[in-house]
N, C-alpha and C positions, 0 to 999 in steps of 0.2 A: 459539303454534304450534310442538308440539314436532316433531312429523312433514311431512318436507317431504324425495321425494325425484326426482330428476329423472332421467330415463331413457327409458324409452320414457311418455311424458307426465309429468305433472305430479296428484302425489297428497297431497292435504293435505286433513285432517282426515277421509280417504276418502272423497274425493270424487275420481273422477277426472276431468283434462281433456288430452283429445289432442292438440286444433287447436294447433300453434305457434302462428300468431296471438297464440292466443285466451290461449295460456300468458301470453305478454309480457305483453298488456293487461291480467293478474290481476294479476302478480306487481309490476305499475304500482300497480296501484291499492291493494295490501295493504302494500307495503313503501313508500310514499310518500315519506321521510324519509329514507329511502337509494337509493333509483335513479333517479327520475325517468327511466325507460325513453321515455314520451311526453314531447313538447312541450308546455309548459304552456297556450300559446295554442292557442284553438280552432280557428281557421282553421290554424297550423301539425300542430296535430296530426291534424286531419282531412287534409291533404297527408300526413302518414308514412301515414295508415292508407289511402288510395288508392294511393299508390304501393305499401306493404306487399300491396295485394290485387291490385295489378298485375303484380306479381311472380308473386304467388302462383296466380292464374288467367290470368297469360295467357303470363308469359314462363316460368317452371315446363311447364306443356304443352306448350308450343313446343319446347323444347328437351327433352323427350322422346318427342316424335315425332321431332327428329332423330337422336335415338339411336338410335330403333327401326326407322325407313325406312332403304329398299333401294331399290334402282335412280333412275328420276326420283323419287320422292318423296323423296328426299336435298335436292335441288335445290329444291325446293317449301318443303321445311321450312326450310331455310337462310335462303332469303327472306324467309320468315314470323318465323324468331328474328331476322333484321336490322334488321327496323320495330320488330317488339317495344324490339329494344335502343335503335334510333335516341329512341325516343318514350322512352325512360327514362330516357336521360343527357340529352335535353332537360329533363326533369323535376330532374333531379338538379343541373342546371348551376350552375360555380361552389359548390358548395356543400365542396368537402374533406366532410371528416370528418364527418358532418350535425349530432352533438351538439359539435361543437369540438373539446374535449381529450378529450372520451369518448365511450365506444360508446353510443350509442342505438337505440332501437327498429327504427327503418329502418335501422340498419348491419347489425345481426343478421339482420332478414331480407333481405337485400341478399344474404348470404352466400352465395346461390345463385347470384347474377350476378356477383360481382369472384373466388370460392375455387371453385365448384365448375364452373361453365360450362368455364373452363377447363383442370381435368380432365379434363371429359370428352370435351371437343373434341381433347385428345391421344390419350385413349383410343380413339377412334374415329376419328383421321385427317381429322376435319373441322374445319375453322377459318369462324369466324364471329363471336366477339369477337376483335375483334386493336388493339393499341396504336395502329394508324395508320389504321382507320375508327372509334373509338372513344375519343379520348386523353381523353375527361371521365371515362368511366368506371373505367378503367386510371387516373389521377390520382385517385381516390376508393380505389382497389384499394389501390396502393400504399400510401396515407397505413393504412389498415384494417389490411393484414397485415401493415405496419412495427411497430403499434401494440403494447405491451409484454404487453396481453393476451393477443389474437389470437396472437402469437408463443408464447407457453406453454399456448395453450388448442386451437390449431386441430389436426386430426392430422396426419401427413408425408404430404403432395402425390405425394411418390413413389409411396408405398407403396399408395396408390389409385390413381393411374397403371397400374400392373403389375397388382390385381386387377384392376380394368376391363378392360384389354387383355384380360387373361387370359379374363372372363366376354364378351367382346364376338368372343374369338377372332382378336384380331388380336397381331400379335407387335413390338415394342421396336425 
């Protein structure tokens, strides 16, 4: 496999695939000898790939309709991403790091709930993840973007901050 390049999807041997998801779960099964992205047990891996789709279809929408409501529907949404979250560091509990010492499948798609929820909730002046109705998931945060990877790989927090504000129209 000498063509393999990663950007907007995933293209090898032309074949394209969009779904993140779906990227992870190839790139599991091709490279097996070096990632182990999933869990090897069944029952554990079918927990990443529910939580992965939990993320994916329910706290993902949730938290862009709070980005996008105005007036009460601010208040609606908020709600709605608090259960989302509640029900997902339930699911996460106790767990650190999900792979131990390394990033795994469900850390990557998590990404959206411990690096970017938080963005965006500055960018738009609404709070809804916070350390102190959430500390499992901020305790999972933490450990992820401590992580020597995520540290050299993720982009600067700021600098998304400030376009967001900027595209959402609110000011610093």
């Amino acid at each position: 496999m000498s063509e393999l390049r990663l950007g907007f999807g995933l293209v090898l041997l032309m074949i394209r695939i969009v779904e993140s998801l779906v990227i992870l779960e190839y790139i599991d099964e091709i490279w097996k000898e070096n990632t182990h992205l999933m869990p090897s047990k069944p029952y554990e891996r079918a927990q990443a790939r529910f939580w992965a789709s939990f993320i994916d279809d329910k706290i993902f929408p949730t938290t862009r309709k709070l980005v996008w409501s105005r007036g009460d529907d601010v208040e609606k949404a908020k709600e709605e991403l608090e259960e989302m979250l509640k029900m997902f560091e339930k699911g996460i509990e106790g767990k650190g790091l999900v792979g131990g010492s390394k990033i795994v499948y469900l850390d990557l798609v998590a990404l959206l709930v411990y690096f970017w929820i938080p963005i965006l909730q500055e960018s738009i002046g609404q709070q809804v993840l916070t350390r102190e109705k959430f500390p499992g998931i901020y305790s999972w945060s933490d450990v992820l973007l401590g992580h020597p990877f995520m540290k050299e790989n993720l982009p600067n927090r700021d600098d998304f901050v400030t376009s967001f504000r900027a595209r959402f129209s609110l000011s610093s």
